[in-house]
C-alpha positions as CSV (number, residue, x, y, z in Angstrom):
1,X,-31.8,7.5,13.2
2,X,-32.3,9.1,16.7
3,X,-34.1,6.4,18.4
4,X,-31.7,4.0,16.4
5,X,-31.4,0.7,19.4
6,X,-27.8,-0.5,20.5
7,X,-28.3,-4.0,18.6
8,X,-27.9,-5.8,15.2
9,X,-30.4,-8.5,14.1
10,X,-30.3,-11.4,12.3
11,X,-33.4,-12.5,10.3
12,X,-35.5,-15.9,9.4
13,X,-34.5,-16.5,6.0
14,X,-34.4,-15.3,2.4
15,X,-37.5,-12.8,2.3
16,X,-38.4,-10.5,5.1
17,X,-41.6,-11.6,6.5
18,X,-44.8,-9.1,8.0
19,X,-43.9,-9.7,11.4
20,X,-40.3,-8.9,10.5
21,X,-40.9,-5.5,8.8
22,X,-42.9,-4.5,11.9
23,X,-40.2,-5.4,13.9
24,X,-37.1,-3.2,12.2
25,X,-39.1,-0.6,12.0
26,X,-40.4,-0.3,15.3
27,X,-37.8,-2.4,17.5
28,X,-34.9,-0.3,15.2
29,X,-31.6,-1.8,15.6
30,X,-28.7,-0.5,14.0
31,X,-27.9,-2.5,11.7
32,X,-28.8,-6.5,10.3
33,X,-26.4,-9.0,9.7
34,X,-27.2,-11.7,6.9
35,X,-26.3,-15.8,6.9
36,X,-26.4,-18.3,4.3
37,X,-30.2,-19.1,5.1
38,X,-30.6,-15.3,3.6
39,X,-29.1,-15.3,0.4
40,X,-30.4,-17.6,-2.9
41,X,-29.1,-15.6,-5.1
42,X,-27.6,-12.2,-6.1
43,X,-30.7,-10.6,-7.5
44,X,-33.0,-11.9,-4.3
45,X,-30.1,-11.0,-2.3
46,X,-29.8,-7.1,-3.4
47,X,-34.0,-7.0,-3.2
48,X,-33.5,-8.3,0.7
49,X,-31.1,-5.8,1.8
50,X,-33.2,-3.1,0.7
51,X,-36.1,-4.3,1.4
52,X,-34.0,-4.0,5.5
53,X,-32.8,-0.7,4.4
54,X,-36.7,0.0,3.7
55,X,-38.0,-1.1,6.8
56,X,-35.2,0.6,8.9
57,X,-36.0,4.1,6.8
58,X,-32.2,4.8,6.6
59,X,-29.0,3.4,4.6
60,X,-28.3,1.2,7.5
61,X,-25.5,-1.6,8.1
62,X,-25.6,-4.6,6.4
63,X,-23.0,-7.2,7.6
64,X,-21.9,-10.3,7.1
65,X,-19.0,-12.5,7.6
66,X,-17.1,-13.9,4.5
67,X,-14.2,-14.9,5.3
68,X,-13.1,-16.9,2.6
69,X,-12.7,-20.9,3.5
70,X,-15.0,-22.2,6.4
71,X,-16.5,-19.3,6.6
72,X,-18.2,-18.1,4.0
73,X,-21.8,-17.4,3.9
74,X,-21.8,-16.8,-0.1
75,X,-20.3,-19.5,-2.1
76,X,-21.0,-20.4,-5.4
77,X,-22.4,-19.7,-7.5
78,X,-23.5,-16.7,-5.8
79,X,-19.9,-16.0,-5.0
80,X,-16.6,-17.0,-6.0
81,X,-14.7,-19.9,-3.1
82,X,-11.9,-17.7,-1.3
83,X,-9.2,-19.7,0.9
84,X,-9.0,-19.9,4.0
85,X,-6.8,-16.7,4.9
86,X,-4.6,-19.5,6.4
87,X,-3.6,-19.8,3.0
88,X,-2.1,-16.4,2.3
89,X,-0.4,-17.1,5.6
90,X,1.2,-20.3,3.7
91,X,2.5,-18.0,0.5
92,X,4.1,-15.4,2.6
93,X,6.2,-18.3,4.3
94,X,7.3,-19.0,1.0
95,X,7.7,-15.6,-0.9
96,X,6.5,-12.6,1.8
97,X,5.4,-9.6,-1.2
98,X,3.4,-12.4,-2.7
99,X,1.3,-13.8,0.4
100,X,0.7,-9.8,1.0
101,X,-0.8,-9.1,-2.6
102,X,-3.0,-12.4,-2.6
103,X,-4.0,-11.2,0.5
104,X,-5.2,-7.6,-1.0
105,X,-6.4,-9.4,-3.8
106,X,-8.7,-11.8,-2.4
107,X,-10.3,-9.3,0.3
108,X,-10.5,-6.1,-2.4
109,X,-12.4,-9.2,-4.6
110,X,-14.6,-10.3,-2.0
111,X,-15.7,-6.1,-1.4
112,X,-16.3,-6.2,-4.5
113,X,-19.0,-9.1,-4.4
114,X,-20.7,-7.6,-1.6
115,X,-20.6,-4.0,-2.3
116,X,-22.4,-5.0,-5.5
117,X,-25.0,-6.5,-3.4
118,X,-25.3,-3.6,-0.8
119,X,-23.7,-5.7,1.6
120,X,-21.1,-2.8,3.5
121,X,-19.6,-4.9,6.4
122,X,-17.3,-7.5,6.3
123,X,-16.6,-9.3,9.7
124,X,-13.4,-9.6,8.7
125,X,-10.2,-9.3,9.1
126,X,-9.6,-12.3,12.1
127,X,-6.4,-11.4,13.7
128,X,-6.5,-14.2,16.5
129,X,-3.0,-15.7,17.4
130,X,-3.9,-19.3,17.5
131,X,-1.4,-21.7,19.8
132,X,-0.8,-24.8,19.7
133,X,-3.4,-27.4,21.2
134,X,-5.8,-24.5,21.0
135,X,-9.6,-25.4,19.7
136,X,-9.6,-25.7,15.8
137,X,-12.5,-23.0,15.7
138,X,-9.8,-20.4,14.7
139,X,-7.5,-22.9,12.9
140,X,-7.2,-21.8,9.0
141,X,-9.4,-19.1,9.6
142,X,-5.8,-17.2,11.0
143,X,-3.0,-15.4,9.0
144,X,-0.3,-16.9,11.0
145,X,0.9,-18.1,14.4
146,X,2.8,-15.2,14.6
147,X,1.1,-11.7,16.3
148,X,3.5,-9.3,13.8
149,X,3.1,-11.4,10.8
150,X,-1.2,-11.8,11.9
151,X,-0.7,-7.9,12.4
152,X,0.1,-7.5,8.9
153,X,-2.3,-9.8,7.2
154,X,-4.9,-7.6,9.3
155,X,-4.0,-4.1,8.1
156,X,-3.9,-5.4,4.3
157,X,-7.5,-6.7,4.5
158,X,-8.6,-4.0,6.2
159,X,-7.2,-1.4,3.8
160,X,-8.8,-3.7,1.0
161,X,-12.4,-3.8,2.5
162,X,-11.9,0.3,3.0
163,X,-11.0,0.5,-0.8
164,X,-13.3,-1.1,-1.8
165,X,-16.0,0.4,-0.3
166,X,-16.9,-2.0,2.6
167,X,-16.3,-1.2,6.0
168,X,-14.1,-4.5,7.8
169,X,-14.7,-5.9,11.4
170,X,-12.0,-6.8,13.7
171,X,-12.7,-9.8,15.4
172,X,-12.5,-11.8,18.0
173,X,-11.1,-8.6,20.5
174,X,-9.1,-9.0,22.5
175,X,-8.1,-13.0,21.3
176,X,-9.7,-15.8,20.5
177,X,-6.4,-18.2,19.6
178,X,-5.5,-19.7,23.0
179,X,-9.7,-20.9,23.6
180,X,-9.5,-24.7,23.8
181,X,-13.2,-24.9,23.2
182,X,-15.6,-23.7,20.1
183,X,-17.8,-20.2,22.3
184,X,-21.0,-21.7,19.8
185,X,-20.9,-24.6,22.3
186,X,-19.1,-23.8,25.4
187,X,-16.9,-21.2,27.2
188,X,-13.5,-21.3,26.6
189,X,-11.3,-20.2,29.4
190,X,-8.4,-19.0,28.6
191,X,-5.4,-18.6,31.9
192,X,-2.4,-17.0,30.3
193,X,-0.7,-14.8,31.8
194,X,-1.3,-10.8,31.7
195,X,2.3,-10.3,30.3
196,X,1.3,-13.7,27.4
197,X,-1.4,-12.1,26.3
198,X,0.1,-8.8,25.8
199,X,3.0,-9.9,24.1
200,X,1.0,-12.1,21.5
201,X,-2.9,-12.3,22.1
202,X,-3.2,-8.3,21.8
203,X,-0.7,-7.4,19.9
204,X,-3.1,-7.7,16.7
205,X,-5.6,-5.5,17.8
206,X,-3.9,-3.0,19.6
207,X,-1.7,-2.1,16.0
208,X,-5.0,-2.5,14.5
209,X,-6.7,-0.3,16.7
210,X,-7.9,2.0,13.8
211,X,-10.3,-0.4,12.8
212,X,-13.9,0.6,12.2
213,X,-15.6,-2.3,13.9
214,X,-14.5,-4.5,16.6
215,X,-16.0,-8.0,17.4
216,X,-15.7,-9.1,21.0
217,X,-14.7,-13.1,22.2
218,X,-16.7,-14.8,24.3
219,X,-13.6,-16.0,26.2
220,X,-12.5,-15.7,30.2
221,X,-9.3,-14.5,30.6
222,X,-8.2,-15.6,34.3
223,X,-5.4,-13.3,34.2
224,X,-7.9,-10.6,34.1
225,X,-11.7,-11.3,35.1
226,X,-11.8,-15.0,36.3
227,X,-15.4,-15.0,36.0
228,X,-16.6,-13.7,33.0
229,X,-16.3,-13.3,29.4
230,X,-15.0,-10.2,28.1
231,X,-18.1,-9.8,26.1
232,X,-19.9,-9.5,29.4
233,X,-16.4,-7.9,31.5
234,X,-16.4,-4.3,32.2
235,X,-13.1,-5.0,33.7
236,X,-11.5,-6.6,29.9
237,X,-13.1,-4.2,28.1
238,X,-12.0,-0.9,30.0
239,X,-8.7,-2.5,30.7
240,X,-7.9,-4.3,27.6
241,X,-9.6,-3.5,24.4
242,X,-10.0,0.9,25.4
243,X,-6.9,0.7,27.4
244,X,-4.3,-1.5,27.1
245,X,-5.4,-2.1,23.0
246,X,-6.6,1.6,22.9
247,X,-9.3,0.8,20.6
248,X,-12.2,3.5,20.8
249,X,-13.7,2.2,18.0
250,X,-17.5,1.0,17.5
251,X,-17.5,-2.3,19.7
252,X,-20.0,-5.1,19.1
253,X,-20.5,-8.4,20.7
254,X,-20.3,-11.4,19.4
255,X,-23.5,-13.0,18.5
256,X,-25.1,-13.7,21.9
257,X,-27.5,-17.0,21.4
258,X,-23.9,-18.5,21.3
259,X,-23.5,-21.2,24.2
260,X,-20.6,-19.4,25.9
261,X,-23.2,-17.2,27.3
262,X,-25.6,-18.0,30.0
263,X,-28.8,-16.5,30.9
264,X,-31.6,-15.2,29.0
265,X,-31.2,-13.8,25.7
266,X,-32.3,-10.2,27.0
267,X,-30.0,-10.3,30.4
268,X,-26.9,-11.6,27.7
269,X,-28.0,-8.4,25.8
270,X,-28.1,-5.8,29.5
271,X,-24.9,-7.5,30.2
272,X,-22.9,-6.9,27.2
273,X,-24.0,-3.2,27.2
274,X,-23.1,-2.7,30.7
275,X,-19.9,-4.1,30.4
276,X,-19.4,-1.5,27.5
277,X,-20.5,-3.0,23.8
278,X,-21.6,-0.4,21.9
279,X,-23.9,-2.5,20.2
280,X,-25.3,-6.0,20.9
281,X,-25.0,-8.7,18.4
282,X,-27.9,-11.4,18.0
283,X,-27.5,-13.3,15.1
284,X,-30.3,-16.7,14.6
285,X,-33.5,-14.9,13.2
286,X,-35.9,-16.0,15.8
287,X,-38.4,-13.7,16.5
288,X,-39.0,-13.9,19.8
289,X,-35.3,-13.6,21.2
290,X,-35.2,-10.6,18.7
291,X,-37.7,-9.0,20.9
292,X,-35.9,-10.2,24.0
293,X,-32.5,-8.0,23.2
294,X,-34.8,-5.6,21.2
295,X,-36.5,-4.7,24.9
296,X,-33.1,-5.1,26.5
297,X,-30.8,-2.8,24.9
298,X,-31.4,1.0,25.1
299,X,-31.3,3.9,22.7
300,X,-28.2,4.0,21.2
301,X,-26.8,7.6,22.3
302,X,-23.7,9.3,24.3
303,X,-20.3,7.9,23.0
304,X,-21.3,4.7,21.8
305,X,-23.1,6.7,19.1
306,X,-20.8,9.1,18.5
307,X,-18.1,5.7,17.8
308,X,-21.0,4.5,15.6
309,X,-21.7,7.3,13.9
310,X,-18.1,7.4,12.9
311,X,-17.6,3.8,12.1
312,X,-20.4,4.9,9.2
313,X,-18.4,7.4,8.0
314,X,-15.5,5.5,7.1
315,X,-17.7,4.0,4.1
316,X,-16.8,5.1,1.5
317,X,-17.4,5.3,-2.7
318,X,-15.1,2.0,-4.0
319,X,-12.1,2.9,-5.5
320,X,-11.0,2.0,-9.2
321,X,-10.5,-1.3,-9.5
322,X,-10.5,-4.2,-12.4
323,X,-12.5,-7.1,-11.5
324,X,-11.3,-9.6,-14.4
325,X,-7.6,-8.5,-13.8
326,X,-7.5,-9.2,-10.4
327,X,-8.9,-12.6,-10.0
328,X,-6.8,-14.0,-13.2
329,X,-3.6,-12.4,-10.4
330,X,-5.1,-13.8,-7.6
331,X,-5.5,-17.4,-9.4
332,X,-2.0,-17.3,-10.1
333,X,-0.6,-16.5,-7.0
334,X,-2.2,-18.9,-5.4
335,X,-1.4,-22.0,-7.5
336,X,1.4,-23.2,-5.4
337,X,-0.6,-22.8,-2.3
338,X,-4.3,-23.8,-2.7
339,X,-6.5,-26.1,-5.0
340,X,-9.3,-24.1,-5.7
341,X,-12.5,-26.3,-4.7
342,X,-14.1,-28.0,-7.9
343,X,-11.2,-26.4,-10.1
């Protein structure tokens, strides 16, 4: 794991191919992060992640986002359909312990589909404040309107994915909610003031700041670095996310062969790591911009290892938990709220 690279892959599709193997094992990122276009089904999916954990020659990372709602890259019948957390949002308004529980419910059930898959990351929880006439690429996908109310959402996913067994993702640091344009098409630029964003944009992630993992925004925040994203802004984060936020956790960026970013896959990849990502995040499988960041990025060593390093050791065993029980909870919680799809 010494000559481990400061990146995460994504790969083609369901089975690793030659090409593929070669490449984790001699490009070595730190971790791979899976997509729909990976996962048939639950046995095929357990044989892929350790066919990557093969190829790597450690118990590496294996991520995902499954959020529940719009974004969720296991549906059925591989996995249950979870709400849009928008939804928990909706219960609280109406009875606050309730929105709370469904909240722990649904995230503690949805570590338990991927722990028993070997999945161990969850890009998850999103604690983006979204405004009004903001983009609706956060939309559902957010607790609340609210940073306190967002705030708490957040820390009852996280401890869920910690319990069981799955280490949760903060994302998109330091706030994705006031963009007015989708970052997998376009830059959003986002000119609230410093004193705005601190009051409602940050607030999230700065109580949060214990998370394991942190997901950068590709967003431009005038009020700080007019001209650059803070995936790519030394000057966002230094000043925001490790000062201002405190967060001095393990920081990735957000999947770089998005639009918001210019250039070419390997100067996206220099970029982010200068700016200070611990690791960068490429996510569409093809092989040739996977040797692009591969070449870019360096070694991962010095503090951004050591914040790895301890990001993997916040996985832990799952605790105790009855599968059956909870979901039979969860269902009733959320029949005033949400119509389960095809049910």
């Amino acid at each position: 794991m010494s000559q481990t690279r400061a990146f995460i892959t994504g790969i083609a599709g369901p089975v690793l191919t030659v090409d593929e193997v070669t490449f984790l094992r001699e490009a070595a990122p730190w971790g791979v992060i899976l997509f729909q276009r990976n996962c048939v089904d639950r046995d095929q999916i357990r044989g892929l992640v350790e066919d990557v954990r093969g190829a790597l020659g450690w118990n590496a990372p294996v991520l995902i986002d499954q959020e529940g709602g719009r974004v969720q890259r296991l549906k059925p019948p591989i996995c249950p359909a979870y709400p849009p957390v928008r939804v928990y949002g909706d219960l609280y308004a109406r009875d606050r312990s309730a929105g709370l529980e469904a909240c722990r419910l649904g995230t503690r059930l949805i570590a338990c589909d991927l722990h028993g898959l070997g999945i161990d990351v969850d890009c998850l929880p999103l604690v983006d404040v979204p405004v009004e006439g903001a983009h609706d690429i956060i939309g559902d996908r957010a607790y609340a309107t609210r940073p306190d109310v967002v705030s708490r959402f957040g820390g009852a996913a996280i401890e869920a994915l910690l319990a069981g067994g799955v280490l949760p993702g903060i994302k998109h640091i330091p706030g994705h909610g006031r963009a007015r344009a989708d970052s997998h098409l376009a830059l959003p630029v986002v000119e609230a003031s410093w004193d705005d964003l601190v009051s409602s944009d940050f607030m999230p992630f700065g109580a949060l700041n214990d998370c394991p993992l942190a997901m950068t925004a590709h967003v431009v925040y005038t009020a700080i670095d007019a001209d650059r994203p803070a995936t790519t802004s030394r000057d966002v984060i230094e000043r925001v996310i490790r000062h201002a936020i405190g967060y001095d956790g393990c920081l990735m960026s957000d999947d770089l062969s998005m639009r918001a970013l210019s250039g070419g896959l390997g100067d996206r990849a220099v970029a982010a790591i200068a700016a200070g990502c611990d690791l960068a995040l490429h996510c569409n499988g093809h092989l040739d911009e996977m040797d692009a960041v591969a070449e870019a990025v360096p070694v991962l060593s010095g503090p951004a290892l050591a914040r790895a390093d301890r990001a993997l050791a916040a996985r832990r065993t799952p605790e105790e938990f009855d599968v059956a029980q909870a979901r039979a909870r969860l269902a009733t919680l959320l029949e005033p709220v949400w119509a389960r799809p095809g049910g």
